[in-house]
N, C-alpha and C positions, 0 to 999 in steps of 0.2 A: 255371523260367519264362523265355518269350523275350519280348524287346519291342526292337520296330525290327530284328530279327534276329540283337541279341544278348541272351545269358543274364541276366538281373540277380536279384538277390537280394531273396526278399519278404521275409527275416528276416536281418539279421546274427547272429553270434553273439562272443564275445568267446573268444577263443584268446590259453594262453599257453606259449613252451616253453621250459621253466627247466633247473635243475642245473649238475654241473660238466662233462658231458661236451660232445666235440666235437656241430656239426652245430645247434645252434638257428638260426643266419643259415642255413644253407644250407636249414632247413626251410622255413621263413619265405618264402626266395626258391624251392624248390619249390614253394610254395603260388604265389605270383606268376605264374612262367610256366605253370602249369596255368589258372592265370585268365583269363592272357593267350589261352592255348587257343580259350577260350569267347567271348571277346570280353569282359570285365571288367579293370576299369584298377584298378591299383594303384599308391597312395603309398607309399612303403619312405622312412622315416626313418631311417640310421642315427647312433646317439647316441654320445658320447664316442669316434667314428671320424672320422680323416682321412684317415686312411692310402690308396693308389691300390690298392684292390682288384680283382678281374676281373669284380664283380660291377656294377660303377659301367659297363662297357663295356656287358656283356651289356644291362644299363639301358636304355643308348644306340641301341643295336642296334633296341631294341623296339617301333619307330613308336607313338613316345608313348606306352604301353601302361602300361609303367612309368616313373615318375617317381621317382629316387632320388636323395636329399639329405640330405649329411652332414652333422653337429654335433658335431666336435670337431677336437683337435687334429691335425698329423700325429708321433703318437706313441700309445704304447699307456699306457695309466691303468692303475698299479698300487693293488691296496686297501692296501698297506705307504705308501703315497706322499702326503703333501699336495697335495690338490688346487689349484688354482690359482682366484681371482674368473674370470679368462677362461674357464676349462672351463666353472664355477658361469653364464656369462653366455653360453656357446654351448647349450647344453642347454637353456636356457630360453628361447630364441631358437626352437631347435627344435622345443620342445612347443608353442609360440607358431606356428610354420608349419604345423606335424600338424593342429594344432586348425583352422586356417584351410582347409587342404586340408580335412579330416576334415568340415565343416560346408560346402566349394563345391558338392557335387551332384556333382562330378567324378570321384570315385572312390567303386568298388564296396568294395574292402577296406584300411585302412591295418594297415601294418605299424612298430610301434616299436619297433625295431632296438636291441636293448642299453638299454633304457628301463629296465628291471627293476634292472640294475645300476647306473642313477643312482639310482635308492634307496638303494641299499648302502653308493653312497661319499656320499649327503648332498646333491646335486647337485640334487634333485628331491623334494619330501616325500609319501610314499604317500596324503597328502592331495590334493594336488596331482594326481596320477595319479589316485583314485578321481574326483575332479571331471569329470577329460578324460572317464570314464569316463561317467559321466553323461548328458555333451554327447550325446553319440555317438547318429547317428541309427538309427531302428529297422532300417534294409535296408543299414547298413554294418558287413563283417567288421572286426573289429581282435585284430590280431595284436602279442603284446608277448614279446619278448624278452630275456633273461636271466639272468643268475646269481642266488642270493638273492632267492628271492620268496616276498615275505611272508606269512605265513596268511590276511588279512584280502583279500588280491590273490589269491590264490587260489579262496579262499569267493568270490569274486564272478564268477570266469569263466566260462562254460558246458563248454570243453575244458583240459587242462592235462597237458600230454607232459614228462616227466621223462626227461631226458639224464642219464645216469650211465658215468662214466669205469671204462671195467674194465681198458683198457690203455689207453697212449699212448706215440708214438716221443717227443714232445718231454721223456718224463722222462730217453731218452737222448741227449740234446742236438739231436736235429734240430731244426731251426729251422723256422718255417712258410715254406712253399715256393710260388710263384706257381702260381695253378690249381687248387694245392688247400687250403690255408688262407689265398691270400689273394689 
């Protein structure tokens, strides 16, 4: 459907793309610049991320198109690791900004960037998340991304892509490299 000359959406739907493999951000952000294609803006939240990714540039690049803002540390959250109250208080900061985006009119689709796996370490309670879910208006996409997603977050989404790891360099020590994981 067009209106003013760009595409909008009569219906969101709720997408989510879990498991252990590579590629849920980078899907999340294909979905974005296809958006961007059409003329549709997207919110990209990423959660327990601080780190300077190439994707915060490309953001930038995007004549406002996308909007992307991090809620976390500059470090990577192990589930082996005690969380810290400040992760527990940036995460909630950020579902707190999503939901303000997610409810301005301003954006066709948000994306929660590693949302799924603030379930996992405690950081956000699946209650919590179905509520956002709730809010959520009828003509905006949301997109949640993930390790460990729950059954209950599953039964609820309309789409759900399962990433599974068949190989990986990093279990021979490469490390993530600029451009392309990070």
């Amino acid at each position: 459907m067009k209106s003013n000359g760009k595409y909008c959406l009569s219906r969101g739907y709720i997408q989510i793309y879990t498991g252990n493999g590579k590629g849920k951000t980078t899907a999340a952000l294909g979905l974005a610049f296809r958006a961007m294609g059409r003329g549709l803006k997207t919110y990209f939240g990423q959660f327990i991320k601080g780190q300077k990714y190439g994707e915060i540039e490309a953001a930038r690049n995007s004549n406002g198109m996308i909007t992307l803002e991090q809620y976390g540390r500059d470090t990577f959250l192990h589930a082996s690791k005690k969380h810290s109250l400040k992760d527990k208080e940036m995460v909630q900061a950020g579902l707190i900004r999503a939901r303000k985006a997610m409810l301005s009119g301003n954006y066709d689709i948000i994306v929660l960037d590693e949302i799924i796996t603030t379930i996992y370490f405690k950081l956000v309670s699946l209650d919590e998340l179905l509520g956002f879910i709730i809010d959520k208006p009828s003509n905006v996409e949301l997109v949640m991304t993930g390790r460990h997603a729950p059954r209950k977050l599953i039964d609820t989404a309309d789409l759900v892509t399962q990433m599974s790891e068949v190989k990986h360099y990093y279990k021979k020590g490469i490390s993530a490299r600029n451009g392309i994981e990070r």
